[in-house]
VEXPA-276742 format. One record per atom (N, C-alpha, C): y, x negated, z. Coordinates in steps of 0.1 Angstrom, whole numbers, plus 2048, in hexadecimal, padded with zeros to 3 digits. Layout:
REM VEXPA-276742
YXZ;...
//
This chain:
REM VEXPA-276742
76CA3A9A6;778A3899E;77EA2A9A0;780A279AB;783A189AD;779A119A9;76FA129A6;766A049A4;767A06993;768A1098D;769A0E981;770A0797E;781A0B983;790A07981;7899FA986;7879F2990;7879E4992;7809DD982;7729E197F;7699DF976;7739DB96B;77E9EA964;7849E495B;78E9DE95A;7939D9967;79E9CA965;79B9BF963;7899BF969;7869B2969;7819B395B;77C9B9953;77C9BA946;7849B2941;7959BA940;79C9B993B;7A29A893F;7A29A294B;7A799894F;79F992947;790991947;78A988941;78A98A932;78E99392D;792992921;7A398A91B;7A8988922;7B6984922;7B197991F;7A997292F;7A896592D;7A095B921;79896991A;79096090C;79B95F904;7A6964903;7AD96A8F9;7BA9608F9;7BD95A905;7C4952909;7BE942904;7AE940905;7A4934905;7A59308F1;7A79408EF;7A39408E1;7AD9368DD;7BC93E8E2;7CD9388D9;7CD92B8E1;7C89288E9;7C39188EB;7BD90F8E5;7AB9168E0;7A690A8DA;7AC90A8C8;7B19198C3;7B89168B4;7C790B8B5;7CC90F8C1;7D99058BE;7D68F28C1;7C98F08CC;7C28E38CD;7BC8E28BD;7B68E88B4;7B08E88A9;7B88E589E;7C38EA8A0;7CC8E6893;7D88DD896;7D38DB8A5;7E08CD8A8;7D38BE8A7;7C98BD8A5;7BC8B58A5;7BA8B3895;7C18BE88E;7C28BE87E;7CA8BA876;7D48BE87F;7E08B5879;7DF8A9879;7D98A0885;7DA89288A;7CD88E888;7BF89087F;7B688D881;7B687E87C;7B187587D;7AC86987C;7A9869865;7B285F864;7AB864853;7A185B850;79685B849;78A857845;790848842;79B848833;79B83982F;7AD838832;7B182A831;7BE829833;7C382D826;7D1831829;7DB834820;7E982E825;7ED82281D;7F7816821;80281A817;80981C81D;81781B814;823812813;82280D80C;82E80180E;83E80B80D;848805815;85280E818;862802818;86980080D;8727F7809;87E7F7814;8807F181A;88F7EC821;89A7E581C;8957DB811;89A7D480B;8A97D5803;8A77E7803;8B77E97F8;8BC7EE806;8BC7F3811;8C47F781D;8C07FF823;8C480B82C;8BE819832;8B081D82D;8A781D830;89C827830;8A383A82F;89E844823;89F84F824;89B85982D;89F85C83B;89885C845;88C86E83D;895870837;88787B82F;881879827;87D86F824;87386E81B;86586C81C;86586282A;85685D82E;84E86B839;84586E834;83B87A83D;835873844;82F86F851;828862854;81D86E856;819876856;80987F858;80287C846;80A87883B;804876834;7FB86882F;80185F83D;7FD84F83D;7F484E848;7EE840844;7EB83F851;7F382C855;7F582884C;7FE81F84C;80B81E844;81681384C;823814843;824803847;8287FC838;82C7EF832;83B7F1835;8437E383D;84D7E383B;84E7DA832;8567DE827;85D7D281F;86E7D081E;8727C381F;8677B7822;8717B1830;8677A6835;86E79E83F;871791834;879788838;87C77D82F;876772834;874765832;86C759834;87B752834;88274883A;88D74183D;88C738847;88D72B847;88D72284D;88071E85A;87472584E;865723855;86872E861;87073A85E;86F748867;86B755862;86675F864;86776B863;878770864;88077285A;88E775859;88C780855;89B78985A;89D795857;8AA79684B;8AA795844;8B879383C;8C079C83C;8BE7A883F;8C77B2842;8C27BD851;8C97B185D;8C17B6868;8C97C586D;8D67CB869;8DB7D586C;8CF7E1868;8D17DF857;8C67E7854;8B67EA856;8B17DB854;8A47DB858;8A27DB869;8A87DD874;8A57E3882;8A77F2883;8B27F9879;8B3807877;8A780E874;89E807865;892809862;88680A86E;8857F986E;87E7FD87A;878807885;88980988C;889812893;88482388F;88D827883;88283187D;87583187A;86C825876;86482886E;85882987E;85E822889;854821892;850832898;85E83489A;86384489D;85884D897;85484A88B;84A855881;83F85388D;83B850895;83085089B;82E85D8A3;83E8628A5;83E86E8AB;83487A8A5;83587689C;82E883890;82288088C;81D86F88F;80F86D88C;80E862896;8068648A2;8038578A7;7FD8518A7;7F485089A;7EC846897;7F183F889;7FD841888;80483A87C;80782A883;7FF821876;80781587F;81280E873;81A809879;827800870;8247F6871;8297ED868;8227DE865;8327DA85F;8347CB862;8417C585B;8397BC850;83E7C0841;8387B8839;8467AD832;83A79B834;845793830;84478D828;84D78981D;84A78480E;84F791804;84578E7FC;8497997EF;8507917E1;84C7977D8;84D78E7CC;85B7827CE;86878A7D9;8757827D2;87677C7DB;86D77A7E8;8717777F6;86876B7F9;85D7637EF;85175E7F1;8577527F3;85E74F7EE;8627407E7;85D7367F1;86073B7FF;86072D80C;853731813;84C73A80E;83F736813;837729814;83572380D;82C718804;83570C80F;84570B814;84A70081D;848704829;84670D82E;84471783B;83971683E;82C719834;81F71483B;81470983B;81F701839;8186F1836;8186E9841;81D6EB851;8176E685A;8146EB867;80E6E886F;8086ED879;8186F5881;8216E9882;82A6F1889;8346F8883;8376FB872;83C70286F;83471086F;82A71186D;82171D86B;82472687C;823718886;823724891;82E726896;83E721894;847728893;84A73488B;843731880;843741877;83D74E87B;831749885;827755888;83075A894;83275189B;8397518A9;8477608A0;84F75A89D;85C760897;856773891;84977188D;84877C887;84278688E;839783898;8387868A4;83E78F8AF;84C7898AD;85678A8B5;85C7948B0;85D7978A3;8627A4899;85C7B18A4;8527AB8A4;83E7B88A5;8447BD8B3;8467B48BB;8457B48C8;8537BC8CC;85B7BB8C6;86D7B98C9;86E7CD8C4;8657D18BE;8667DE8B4;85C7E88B5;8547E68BF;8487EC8C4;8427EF8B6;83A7E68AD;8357E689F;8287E389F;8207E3896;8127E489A;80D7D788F;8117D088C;8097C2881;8127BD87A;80E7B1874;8147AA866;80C7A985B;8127AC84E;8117B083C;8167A683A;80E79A834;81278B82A;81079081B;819791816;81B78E807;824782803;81C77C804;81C7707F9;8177707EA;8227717E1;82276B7D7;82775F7CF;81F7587CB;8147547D1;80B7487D5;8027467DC;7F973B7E1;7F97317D5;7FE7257D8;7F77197CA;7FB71E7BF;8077277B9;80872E7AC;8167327AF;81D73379E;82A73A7A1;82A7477A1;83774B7A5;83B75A7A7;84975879E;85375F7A6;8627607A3;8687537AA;8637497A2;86A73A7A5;8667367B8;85B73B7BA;8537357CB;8527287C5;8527217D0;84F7147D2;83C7177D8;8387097D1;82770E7D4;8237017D2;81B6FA7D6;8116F07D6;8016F17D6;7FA6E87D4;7E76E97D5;7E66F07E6;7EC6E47F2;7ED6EA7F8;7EA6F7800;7F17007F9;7F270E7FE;7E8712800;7DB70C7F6;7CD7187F5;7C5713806;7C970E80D;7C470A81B;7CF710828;7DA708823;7E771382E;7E571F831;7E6727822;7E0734823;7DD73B82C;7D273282C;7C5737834;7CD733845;7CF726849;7D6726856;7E172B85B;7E572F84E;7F6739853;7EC74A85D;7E574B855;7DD75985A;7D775886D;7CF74D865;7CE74A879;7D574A881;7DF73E87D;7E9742887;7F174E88B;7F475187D;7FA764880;7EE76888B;7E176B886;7D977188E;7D976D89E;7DB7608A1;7DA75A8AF;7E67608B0;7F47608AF;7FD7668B5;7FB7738BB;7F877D8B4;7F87878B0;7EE7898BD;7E17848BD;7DB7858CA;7DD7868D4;7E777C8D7;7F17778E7;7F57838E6;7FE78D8DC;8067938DE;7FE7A28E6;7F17A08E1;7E87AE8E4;7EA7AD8F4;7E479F8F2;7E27A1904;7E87A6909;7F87A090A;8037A690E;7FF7B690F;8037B7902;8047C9903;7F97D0902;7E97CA903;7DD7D7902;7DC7DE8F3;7E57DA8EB;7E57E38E0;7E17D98D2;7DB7E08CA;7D17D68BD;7DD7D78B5;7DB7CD8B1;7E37C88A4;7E17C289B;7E37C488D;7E17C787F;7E67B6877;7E37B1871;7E37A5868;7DD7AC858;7E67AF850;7DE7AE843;7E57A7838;7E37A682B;7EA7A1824;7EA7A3814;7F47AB80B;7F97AD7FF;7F47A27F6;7E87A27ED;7E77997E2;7E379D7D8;7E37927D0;7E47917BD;7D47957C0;7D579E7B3;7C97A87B4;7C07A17A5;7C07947A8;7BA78A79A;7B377E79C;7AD778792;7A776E795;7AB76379D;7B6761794;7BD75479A;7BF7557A7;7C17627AB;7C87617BC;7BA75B7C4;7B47607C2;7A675F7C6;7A274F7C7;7A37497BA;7A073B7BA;7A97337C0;7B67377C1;7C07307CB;7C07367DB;7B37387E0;7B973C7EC;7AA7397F4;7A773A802;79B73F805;79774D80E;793755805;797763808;787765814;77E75B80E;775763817;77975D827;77E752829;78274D83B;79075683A;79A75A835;7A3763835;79C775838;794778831;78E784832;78B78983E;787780844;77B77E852;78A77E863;79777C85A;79E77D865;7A9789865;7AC78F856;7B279C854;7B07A5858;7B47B185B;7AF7C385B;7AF7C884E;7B77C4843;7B87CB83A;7C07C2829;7BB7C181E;7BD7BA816;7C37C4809;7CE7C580A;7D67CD801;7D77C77F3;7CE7CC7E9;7CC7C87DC;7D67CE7D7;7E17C47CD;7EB7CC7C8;7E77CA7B5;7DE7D67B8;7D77D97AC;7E37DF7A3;7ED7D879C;7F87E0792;7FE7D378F;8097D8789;8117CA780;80A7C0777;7FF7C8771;7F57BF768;7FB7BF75A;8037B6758;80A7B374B;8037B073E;80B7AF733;8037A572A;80B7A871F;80C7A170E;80E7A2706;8137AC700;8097B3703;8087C46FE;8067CB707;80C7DA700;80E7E470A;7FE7EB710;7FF7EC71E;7ED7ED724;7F27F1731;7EA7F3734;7EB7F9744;7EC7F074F;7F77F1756;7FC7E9760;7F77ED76D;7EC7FB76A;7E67FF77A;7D680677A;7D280176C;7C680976C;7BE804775;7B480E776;7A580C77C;79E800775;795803768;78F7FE764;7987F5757;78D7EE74B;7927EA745;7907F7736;7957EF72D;79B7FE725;7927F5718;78C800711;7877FC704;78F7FC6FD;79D7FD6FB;7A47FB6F1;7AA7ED6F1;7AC7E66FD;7B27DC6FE;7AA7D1703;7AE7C6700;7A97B4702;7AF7B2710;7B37B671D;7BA7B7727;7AA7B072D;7AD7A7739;7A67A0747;7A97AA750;7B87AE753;7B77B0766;7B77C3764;7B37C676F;7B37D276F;7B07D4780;7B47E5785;7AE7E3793;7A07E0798;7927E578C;7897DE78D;7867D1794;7867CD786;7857BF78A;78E7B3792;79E7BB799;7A17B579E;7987B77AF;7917C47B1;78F7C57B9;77C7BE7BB;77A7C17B3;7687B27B0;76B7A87B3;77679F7AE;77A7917B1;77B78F7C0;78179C7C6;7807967D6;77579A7DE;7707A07DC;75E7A47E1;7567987DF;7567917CF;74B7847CD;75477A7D1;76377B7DA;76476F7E0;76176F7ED;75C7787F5;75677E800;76078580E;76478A804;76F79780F;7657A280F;7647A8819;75D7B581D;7667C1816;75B7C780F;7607D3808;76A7DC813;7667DC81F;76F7E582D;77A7E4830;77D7D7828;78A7D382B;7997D181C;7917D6811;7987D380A;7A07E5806;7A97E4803;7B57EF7FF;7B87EB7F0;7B57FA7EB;7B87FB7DC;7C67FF7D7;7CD7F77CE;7DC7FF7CE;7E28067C5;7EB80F7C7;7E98157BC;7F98147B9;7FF8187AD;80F8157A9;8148247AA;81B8237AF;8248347B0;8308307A8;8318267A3;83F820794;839822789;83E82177F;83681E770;84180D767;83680D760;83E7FD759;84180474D;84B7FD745;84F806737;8527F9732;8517FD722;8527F1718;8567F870A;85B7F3702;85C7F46F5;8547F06EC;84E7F86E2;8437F06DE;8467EE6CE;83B7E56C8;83A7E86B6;8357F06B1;82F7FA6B8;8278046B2;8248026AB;8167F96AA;80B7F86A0;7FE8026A4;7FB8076AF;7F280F6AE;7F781F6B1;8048226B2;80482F6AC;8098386BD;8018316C7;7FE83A6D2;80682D6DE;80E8216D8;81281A6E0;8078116E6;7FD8146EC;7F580E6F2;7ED8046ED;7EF7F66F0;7ED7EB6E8;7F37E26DD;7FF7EC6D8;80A7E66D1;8117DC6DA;8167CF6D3;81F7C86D7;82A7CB6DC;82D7C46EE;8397CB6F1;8417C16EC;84D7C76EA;85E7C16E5;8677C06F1;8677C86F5;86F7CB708;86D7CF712;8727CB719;86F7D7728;87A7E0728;8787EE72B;87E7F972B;87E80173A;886806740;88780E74B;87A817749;874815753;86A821759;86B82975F;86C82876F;86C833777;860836782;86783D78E;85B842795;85384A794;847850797;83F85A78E;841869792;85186A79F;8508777A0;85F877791;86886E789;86C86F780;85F871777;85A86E777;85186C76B;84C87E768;847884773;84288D778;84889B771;853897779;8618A1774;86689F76A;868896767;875896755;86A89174D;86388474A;85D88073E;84E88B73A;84988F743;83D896742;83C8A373A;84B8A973E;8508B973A;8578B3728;85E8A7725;86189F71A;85B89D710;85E8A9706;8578A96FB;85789F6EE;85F8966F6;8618896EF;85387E6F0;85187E6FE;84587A702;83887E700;82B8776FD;81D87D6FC;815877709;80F87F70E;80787D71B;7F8872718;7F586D715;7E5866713;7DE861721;7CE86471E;7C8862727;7BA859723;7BD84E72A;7B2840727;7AB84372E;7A184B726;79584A732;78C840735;78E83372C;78482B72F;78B81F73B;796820739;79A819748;7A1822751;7A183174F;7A583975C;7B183B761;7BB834753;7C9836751;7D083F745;7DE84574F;7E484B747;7F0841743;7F5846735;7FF843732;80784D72A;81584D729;82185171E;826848714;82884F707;82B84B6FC;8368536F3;84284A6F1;84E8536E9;84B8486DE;84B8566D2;84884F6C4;8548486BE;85E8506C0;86A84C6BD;8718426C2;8728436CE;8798396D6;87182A6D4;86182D6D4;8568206D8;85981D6E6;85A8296EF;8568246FC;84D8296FF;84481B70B;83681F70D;83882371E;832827724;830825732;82282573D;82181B73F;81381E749;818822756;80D827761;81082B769;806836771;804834779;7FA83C786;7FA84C785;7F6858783;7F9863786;7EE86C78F;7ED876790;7E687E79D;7D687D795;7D287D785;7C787C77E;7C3869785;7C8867782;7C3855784;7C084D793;7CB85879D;7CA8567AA;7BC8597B0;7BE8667A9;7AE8697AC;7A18627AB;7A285B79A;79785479A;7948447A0;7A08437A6;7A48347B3;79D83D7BF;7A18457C4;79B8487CE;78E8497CC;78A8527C2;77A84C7C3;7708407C2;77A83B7BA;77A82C7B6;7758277C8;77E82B7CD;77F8227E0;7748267E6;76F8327E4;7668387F0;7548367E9;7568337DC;74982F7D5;7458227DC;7508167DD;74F80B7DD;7508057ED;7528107F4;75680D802;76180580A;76C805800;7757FF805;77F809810;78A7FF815;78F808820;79781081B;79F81580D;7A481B80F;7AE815807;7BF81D805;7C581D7F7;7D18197FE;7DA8107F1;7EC8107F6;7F38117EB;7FE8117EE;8078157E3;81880A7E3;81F8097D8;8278037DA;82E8087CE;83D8177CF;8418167DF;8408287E1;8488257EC;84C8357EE;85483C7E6;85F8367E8;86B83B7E0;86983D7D6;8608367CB;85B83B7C3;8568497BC;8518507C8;84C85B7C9;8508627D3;85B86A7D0;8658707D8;85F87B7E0;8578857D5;8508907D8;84388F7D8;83D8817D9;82D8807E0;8298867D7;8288827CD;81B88D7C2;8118847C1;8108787C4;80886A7C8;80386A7D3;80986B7DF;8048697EA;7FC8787EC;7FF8827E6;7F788D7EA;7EB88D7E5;7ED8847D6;7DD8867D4;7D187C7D7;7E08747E2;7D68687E7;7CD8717F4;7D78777FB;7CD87F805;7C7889800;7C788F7FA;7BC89A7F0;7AF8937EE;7B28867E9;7A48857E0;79D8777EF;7A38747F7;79D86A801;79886980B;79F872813;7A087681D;79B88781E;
//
């Protein structure tokens, strides 16, 4: 009797202990799932610019990077123009690490309205390295992981920048030096740090810059494949180009221009618009698309778009299949709208993984309140 009774405790103990091994390796399994490493990056630019960050809005398990925008350029520095707010940010957005630790934050400087003193800032040896120095010190001062140059733009206007021939060589030395700083700073801390940089997703950028000695010193080249304007109403975010329309830029081809100037497909980032552009048109072709615009009209972010214009029986849904864009059309009103949706995301994402690039970004968040963009960016990517 006792040797049975011993027999079945140790049974029983050693049953406990698989059973205990089990709610071990499932709860190791789905905490390794949560946090797994994602295939390609997903960058999200995240605005400061108007004040507070919404501390609920950003998921950082759904990124693997976050864009601060923007730092300002001022008297050949990395400036904070609204440093109450933008150290609040900071402080939050570093925080998300808690919930993903392999999220890195990046301070991004420039941006369409902030460019202007680029072009006086990097025109000599020692303005350049007081700027890298200054921005550096952002990285360093905020426990942050890189710096985001958007410059608009190199040798070309923007929103009234100042720009010279110049630039297309600075450019290129503002990066090094960023990069040499940025090195010092590793040593210090053992920890890798990030250099990339926001550009015109077009020819001209390309011919005013040298992207292949710039390529060779980035982690990542954020093609801001959107805001493709023109005459007529056309897609401001397609993929390809569209058989209906006489349109040059597209994300296509903005993204070939930088490959045949010799940037490594690994490093370049496809972008995608989570806004839409709206115009008023002449409606000469019936469907808005390609008619002459007359105005610019309020758009919207695409979880508005999502929720009120979509369900809007005023509105017609169309789908370009030949450049991989959707758009809306009010007959009455003559408003048109381009704009990115969970159909189009998708074919950008495959667009990225065909072509081997690193991976997608977006601009912005706020935009897309309820992630119906960013979800289908991890659905179809990752």
């Amino acid at each position: 009797m006792i040797t049975i009774l011993s027999l079945l405790q140790t049974r029983r103990y050693k049953a406990g202990i698989m059973a205990c091994l089990c709610l071990m390796l499932t709860v190791f399994t789905a905490h390794a799932q949560k946090h797994k490493q994602k295939k390609h990056v997903i960058i999200g630019y995240v605005s400061g610019f108007r004040g507070l960050i919404d501390t609920s809005m950003v998921h950082a398990e759904k990124l693997t990077h976050i864009n601060y925008a923007f730092v300002n350029v001022i008297g050949n520095r990395a400036f904070l123009t609204h440093p109450k707010t933008d150290t609040s940010n900071f402080r939050y957005l570093v925080g998300l690490k808690k919930k993903n630790p392999d999220l890195k934050v990046l301070i991004s400087i420039g941006g369409w309205l902030w460019s202007k003193n680029f072009s006086d800032m990097a025109l000599t040896d020692t303005s350049r390295k007081a700027f890298a120095e200054s921005a550096v010190d952002i990285v360093r001062k905020f426990k942050m992981d890189g710096v985001d140059i958007d410059w608009e733009y190199p040798n070309a206007s923007g929103a009234g920048n100042i720009h010279r021939p110049e630039d297309k060589e600075n450019y290129t030395s503002l990066f090094l030096e960023l990069r040499a700083q940025l090195n010092k700073l590793e040593k210090e801390t053992g920890k890798k740090l990030l250099l990339t940089a926001a550009v015109g997703a077009f020819k001209h950028f390309v011919q005013n810059t040298e992207m292949d000695k710039i390529g060779a010193c980035l982690d990542y080249i954020n093609l801001m494949t959107y805001d493709y304007g023109a005459e007529i109403a056309n897609h401001h975010t397609g993929l390809y180009a569209s058989k209906y329309l006489k349109t040059e830029n597209n994300s296509d081809n903005g993204t070939q221009v930088f490959i045949e100037a010799g940037v490594p497909r690994n490093k370049l980032v496809l972008g995608m618009a989570f806004y839409s552009r709206s115009t008023r048109v002449s409606d000469s072709t019936k469907t808005g698309l390609g008619s002459r615009n007359l105005e610019r009209m309020k758009g919207g972010g695409y979880t508005f778009i999502k929720d009120s214009l979509l369900t809007n029986k005023a509105f017609k849904y169309y789908r370009d299949k030949s450049a991989k864009a959707p758009y809306l059309y009010n007959p009455t009103t003559r408003q048109f709208l381009s704009f990115d949706d969970e159909w189009s995301i998708k074919k950008k994402c495959q667009y990225v993984k065909k072509n081997g690039m690193a991976g997608v970004m977006f601009w912005e968040y706020v935009d897309d309140r309820k992630e119906y963009l960013l979800d289908a960016a991890n659905r179809h990517l990752n």
